[in-house]
LUMNU-17263 format. One record per residue (C-alpha): residue number from 1; chain; x negated, y, z negated. Coordinates in nm, 4 decimals, padded with zeros to 6 digits, always signed. Example, Ala and Ser with C-alpha at 12.3 -4.5 7.8 and 13.67 -1.06 7.14 Angstrom:
2
- 1, A, -01.2300, -00.4500, -00.7800
- 2, A, -01.3670, -00.1060, -00.7140
This chain:
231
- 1, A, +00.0000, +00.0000, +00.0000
- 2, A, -00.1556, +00.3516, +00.0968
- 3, A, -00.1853, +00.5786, -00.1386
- 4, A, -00.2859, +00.9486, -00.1602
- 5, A, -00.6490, +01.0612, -00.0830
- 6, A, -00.6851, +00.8144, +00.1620
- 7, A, -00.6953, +00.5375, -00.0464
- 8, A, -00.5176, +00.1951, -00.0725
- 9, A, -00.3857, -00.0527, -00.3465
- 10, A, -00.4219, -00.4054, -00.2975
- 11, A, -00.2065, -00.6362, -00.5406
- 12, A, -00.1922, -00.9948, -00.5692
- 13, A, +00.0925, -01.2282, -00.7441
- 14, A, +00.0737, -01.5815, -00.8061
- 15, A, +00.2717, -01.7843, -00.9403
- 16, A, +00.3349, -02.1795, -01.0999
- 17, A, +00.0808, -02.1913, -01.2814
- 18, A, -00.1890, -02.0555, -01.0489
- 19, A, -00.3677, -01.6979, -01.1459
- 20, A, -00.4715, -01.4201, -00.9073
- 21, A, -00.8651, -01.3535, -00.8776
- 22, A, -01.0346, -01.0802, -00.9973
- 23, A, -01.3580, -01.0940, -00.8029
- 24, A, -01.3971, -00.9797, -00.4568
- 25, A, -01.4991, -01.3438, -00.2932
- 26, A, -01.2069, -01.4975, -00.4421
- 27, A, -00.9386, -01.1817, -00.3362
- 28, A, -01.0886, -01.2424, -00.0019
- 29, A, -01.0490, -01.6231, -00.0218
- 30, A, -00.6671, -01.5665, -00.1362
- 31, A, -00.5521, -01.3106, +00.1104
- 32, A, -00.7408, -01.5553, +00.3798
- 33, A, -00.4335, -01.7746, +00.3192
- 34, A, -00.1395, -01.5661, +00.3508
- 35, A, +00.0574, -01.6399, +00.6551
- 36, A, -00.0431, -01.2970, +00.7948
- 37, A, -00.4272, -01.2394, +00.8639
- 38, A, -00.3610, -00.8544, +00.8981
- 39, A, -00.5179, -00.8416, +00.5185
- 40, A, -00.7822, -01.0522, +00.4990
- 41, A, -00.9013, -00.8905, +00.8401
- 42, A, -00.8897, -00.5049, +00.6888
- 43, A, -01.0245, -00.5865, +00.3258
- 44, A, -01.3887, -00.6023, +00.5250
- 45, A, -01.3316, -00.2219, +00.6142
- 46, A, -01.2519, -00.0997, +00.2829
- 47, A, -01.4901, -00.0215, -00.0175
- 48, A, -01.4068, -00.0645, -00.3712
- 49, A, -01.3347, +00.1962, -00.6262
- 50, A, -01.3317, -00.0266, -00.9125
- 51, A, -01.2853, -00.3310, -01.0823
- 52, A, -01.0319, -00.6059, -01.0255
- 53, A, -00.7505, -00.6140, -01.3247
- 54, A, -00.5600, -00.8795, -01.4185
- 55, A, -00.1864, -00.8835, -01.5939
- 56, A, +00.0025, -01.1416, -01.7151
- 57, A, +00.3718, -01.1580, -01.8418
- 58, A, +00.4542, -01.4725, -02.0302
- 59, A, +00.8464, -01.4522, -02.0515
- 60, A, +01.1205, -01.2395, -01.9350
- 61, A, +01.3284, -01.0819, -02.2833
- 62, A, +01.6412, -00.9019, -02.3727
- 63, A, +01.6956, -00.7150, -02.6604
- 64, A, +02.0454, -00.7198, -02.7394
- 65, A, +02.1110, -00.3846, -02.9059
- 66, A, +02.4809, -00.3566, -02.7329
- 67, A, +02.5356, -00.6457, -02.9994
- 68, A, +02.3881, -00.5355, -03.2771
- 69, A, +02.6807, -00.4538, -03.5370
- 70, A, +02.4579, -00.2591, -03.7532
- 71, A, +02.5213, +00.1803, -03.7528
- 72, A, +02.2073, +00.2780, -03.5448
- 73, A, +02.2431, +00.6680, -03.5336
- 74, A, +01.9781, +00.8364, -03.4305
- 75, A, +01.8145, +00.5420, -03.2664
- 76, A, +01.7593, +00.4522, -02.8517
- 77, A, +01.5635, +00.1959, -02.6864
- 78, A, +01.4889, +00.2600, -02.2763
- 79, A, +01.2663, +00.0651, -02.0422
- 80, A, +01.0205, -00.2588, -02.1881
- 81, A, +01.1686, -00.1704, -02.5125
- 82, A, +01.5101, -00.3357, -02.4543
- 83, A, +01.4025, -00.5305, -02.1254
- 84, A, +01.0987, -00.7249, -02.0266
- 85, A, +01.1300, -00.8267, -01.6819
- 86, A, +00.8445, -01.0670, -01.4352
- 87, A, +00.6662, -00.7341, -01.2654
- 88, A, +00.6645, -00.9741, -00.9242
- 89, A, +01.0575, -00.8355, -00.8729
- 90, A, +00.9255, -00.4637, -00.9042
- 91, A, +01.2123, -00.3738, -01.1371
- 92, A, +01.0748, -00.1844, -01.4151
- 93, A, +01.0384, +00.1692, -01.3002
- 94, A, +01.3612, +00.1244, -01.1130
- 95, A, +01.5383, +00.0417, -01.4482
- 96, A, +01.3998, +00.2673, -01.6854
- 97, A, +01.4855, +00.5468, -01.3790
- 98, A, +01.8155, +00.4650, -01.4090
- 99, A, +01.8365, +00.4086, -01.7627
- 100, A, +01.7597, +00.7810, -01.8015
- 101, A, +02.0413, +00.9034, -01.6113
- 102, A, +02.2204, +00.6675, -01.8128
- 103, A, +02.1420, +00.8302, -02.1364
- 104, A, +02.1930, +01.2071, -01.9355
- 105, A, +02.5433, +01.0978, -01.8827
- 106, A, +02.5879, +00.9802, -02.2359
- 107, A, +02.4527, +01.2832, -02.3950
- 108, A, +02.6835, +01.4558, -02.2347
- 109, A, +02.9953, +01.3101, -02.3191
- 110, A, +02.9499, +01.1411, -02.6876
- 111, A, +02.8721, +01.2446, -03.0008
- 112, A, +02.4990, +01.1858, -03.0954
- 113, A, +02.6673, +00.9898, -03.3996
- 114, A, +02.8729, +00.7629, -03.0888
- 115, A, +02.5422, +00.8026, -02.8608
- 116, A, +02.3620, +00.4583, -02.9717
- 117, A, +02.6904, +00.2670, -02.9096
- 118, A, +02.7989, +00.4318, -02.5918
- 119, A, +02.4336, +00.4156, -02.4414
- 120, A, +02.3927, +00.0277, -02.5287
- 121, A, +02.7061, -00.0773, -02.3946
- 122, A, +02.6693, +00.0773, -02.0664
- 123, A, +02.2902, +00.0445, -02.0265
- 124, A, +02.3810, -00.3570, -02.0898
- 125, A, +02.6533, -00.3220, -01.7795
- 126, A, +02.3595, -00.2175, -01.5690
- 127, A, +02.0909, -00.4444, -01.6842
- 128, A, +02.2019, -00.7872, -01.6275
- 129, A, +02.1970, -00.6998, -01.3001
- 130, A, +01.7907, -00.6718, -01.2406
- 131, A, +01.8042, -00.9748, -01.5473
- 132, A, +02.0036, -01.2281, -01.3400
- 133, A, +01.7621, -01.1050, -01.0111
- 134, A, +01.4470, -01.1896, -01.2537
- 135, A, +01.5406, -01.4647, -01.4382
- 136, A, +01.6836, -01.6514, -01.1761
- 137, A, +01.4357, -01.5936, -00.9690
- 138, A, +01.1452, -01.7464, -01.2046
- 139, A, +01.3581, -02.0445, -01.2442
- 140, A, +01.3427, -02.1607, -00.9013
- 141, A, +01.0026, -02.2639, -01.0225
- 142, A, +00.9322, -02.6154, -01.1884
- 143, A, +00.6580, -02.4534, -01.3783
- 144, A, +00.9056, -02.1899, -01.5526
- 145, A, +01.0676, -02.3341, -01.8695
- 146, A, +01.3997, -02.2230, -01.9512
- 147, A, +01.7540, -02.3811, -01.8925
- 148, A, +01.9084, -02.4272, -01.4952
- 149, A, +02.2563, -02.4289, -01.5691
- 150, A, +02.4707, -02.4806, -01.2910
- 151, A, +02.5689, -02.1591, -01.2141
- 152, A, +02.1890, -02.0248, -01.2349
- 153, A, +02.1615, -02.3353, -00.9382
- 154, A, +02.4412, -02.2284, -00.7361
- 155, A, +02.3081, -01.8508, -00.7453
- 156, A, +01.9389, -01.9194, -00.6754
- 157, A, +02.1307, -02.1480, -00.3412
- 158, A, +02.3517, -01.8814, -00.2129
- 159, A, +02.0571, -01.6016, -00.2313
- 160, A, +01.8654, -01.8753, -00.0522
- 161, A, +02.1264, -01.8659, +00.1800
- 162, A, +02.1950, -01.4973, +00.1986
- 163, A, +01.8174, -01.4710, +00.2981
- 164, A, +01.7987, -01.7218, +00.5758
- 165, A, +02.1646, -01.5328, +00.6942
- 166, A, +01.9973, -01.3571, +01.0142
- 167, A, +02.2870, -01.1022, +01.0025
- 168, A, +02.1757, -00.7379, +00.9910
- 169, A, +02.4663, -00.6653, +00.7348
- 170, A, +02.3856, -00.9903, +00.5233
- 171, A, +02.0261, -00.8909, +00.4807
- 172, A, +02.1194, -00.5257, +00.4454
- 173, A, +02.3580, -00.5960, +00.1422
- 174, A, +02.0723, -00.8395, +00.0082
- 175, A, +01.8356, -00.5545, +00.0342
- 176, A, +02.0297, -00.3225, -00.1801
- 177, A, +02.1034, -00.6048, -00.4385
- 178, A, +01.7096, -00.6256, -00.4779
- 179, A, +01.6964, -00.2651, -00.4860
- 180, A, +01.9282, -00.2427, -00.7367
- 181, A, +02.1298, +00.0212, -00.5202
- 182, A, +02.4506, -00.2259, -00.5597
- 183, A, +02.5791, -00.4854, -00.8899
- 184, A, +02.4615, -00.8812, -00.8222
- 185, A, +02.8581, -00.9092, -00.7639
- 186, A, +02.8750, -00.7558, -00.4359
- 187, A, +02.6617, -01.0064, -00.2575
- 188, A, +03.0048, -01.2116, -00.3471
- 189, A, +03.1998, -01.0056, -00.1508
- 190, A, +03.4434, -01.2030, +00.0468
- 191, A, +03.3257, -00.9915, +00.3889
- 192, A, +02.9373, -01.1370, +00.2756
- 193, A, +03.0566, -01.4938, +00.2443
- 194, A, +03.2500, -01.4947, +00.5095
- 195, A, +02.9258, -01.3897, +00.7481
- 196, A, +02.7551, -01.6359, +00.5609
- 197, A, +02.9838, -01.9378, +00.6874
- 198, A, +02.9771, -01.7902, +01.0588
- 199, A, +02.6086, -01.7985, +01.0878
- 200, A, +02.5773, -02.1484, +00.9239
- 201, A, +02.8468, -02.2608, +01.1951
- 202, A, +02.6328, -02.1142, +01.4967
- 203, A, +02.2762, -02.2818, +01.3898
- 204, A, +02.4872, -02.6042, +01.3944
- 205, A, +02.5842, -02.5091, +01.7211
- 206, A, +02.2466, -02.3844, +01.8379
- 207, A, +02.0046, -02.5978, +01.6858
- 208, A, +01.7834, -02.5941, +01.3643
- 209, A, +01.4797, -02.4565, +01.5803
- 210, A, +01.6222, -02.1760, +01.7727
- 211, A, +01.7905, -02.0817, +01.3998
- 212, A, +01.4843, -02.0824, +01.2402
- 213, A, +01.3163, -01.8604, +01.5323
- 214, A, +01.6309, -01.5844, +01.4529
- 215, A, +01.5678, -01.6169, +01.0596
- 216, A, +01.2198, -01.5443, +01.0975
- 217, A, +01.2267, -01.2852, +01.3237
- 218, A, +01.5052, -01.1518, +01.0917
- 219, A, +01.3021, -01.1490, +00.7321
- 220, A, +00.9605, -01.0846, +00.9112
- 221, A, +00.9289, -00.9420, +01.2490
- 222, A, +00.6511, -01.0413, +01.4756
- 223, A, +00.3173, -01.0630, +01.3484
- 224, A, +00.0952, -00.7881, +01.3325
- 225, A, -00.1924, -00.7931, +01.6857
- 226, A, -00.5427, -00.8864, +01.5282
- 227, A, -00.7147, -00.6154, +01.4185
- 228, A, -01.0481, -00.4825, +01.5764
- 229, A, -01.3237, -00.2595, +01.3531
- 230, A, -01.3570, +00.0820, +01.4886
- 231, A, -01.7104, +00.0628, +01.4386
């Protein structure tokens, strides 16, 4: 990702059990087998400005203040305070963005005695939305402990299917789902579903490879050209 001053920032995720490196051999090694070479082929042209760092979350969490019965006046929790989330979904700025306005809106419109309750109940509205995205998510994983009940199942399958939907409005409404510009619930929609169905009816129709061409070209796009040093 470019950044200002001419710089860029590389960032690698892993995942089941295996651990980004932090040393320039092995970030070359690891970008050397992503499915596009575009990286590994510019990471020669750039020069370091510092050290690798590593980061590691070891569980998604939810504090539950909404529930708490106790009187907290005077008391608010925003952000990795109340919500932990994997960093690989690229919630947490996103959240505690729109936490804030949250709180605006509160303060506002309730009492500060009536704030803590007011804020809690509707900041826990908002965030099992990014939750369900993150902790679902993880648990597609073998290496991820935590319970796969059968509606985490059928939700990690229909976003499965939602993303291999080649439909410009399918991946549109997945899009804002991820960007948390619309509630889980709408990618239920019976108008979603219902595109769903009529592109799973014309791969059977048009063959598994000629679907799998459209998905790809879809969620991808063509492949970058190789790249050539300007030297």
């Amino acid at each position: 990702m470019k950044q200002e001053n001419d710089r860029w920032l590389l960032t690698l995720v892993a995942g089941s059990g295996q651990h980004p490196p932090t040393d320039s051999e092995g970030a070359a090694k690891f970008v050397g087998e992503l499915r596009s070479p575009l990286i590994a082929q510019m990471l020669p042209l750039f020069e370091p400005t510092s050290k690798m760092t590593a980061y590691r979350l070891s569980k998604n969490r939810w504090r539950h203040y909404e529930r708490w019965k106790e009187n907290l006046s005077g008391y608010i929790a925003m952000g990795d305070a109340s919500c932990v989330f994997n960093p690989n979904q690229g919630q947490g700025m996103s959240v505690a963005a729109t936490e804030a306005g949250i709180l605006r809106k509160c303060l506002k419109q309730t009492t500060p005695e009536l704030l803590p309750r007011r804020f809690f109940a509707e900041q826990a509205r908002f965030q099992i939305n990014p939750w369900r995205l993150a902790v679902c998510n993880d648990l597609r994983f073998s290496s991820v402990q935590g319970e796969r009940t059968p509606a985490i199942r059928f939700f990690n399958w229909y976003r499965e299917q939602l993303a291999l939907t080649p439909d410009s409005t399918v991946q549109k409404r997945l899009a804002e789902v991820d960007s948390l510009l619309k509630p889980v619930a709408s990618m239920f929609d019976p108008t979603i579903m219902l595109r769903v169905v009529a592109s799973s009816l014309r791969s059977a129709r048009r063959g598994k490879a000629a679907y799998d061409a459209e998905i790809a070209r879809a969620r991808f796009g063509p492949l970058p050209p190789a790249l050539t040093p300007a030297f």
